[in-house]
N, C-alpha and C positions, 0 to 999 in steps of 0.2 A: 549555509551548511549543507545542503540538498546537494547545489551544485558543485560542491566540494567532492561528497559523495559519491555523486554519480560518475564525475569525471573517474576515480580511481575504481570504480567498480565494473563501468560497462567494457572493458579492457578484457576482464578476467571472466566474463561471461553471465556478470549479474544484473539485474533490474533493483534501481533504487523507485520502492516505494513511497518511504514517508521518512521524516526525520522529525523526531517530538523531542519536545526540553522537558520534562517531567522537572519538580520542584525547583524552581529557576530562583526563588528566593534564597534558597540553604543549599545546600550542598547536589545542583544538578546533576539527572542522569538523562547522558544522551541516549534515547533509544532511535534505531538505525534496523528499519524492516525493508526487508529483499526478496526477491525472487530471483527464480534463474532463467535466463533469456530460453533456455532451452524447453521451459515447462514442467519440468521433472523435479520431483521433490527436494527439496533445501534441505541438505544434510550438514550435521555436528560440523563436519569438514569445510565445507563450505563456508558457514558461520564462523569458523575459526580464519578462515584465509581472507575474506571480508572484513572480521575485523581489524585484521594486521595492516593491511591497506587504509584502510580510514584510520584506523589510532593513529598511521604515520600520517596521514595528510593532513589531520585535526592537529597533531603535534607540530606539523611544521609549519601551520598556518595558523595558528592558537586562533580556533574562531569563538571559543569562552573563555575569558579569564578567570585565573583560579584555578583550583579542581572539581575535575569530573568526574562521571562515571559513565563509560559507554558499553551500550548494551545493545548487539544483534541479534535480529530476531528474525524466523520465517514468517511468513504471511499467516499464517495461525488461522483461529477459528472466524476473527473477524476482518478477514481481508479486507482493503480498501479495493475499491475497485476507482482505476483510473482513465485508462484506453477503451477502446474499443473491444481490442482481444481479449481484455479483463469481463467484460460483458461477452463476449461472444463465451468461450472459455465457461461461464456461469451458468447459461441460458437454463430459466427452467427453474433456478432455484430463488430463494427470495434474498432479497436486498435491505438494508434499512436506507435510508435516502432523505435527506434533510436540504434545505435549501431552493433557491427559485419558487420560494412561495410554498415550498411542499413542506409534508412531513410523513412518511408514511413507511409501513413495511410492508412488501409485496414481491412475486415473483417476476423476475426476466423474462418478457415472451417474444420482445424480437429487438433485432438489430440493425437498423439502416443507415449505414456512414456515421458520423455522430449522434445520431438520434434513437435513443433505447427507450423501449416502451414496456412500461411495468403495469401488472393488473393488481387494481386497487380497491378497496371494496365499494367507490362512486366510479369505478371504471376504470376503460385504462388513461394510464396518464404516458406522454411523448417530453421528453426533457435533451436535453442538448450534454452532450459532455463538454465537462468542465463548466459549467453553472451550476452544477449539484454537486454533494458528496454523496458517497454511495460507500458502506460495506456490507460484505455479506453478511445475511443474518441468520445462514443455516450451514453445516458445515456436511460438504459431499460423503455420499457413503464410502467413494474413492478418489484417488487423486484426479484429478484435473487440469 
């Protein structure tokens, strides 16, 4: 479903984040979070012309049987962070970060190729992207 996603959205100037099946037993709802390649904030408009694109491409690909419900959304208050530029973009502010052994919440203080190092209250810790999850866990006093 990702790659479904993404194919119809990086065309029109969006970043597919994440795609989650919320209550997959009863009556799922797709949630479908984006950004815009350009960094500027995700507007109403935006969200409506994203979802016309994936409801068609989910429609003509049926990747759930049944019905569904899909739901677009901005990156909000708990962005995932995925890239680099997701980290860079951030730097400074704190992260929640789960995996490769970790578990912690801490702030972004630097960025080297894939290698982002968070200050943790036993230090700092150097983790690899994409071996961890990471979302933000504090939300900018302005856009970002």
């Amino acid at each position: 479903m990702q790659q479904l996603a993404a194919a119809v959205l990086a065309p029109l100037g969006y970043e597919l984040l994440e795609v989650q099946v919320q209550n997959p037993g009863k009556r799922p709802t797709v949630v479908v979070r984006i950004d815009r390649q350009d960094e500027q904030p995700v507007s109403i408009e935006d969200l409506a012309k994203a979802s016309k694109v994936v409801g068609a491409e989910y429609d003509r690909t049926d990747p759930i049987q049944g019905e569904y419900r899909l739901e677009l959304e901005s990156p909000g208050a708990k962005r995932p962070l995925l890239r680099a530029r997701h980290f860079e973009r951030m730097m400074g502010l704190k992260a929640r970060v789960r995996g490769d052994g970790h578990s912690f919440t801490g702030p972004i203080t630097a960025l080297q190729g894939d290698l982002v190092t968070f200050e943790t209250t036993e230090g700092n810790v150097t983790l690899k992207i994409g071996q961890f999850q990471a979302n933000l866990a504090e939300f900018p006093p302005e856009h970002r």
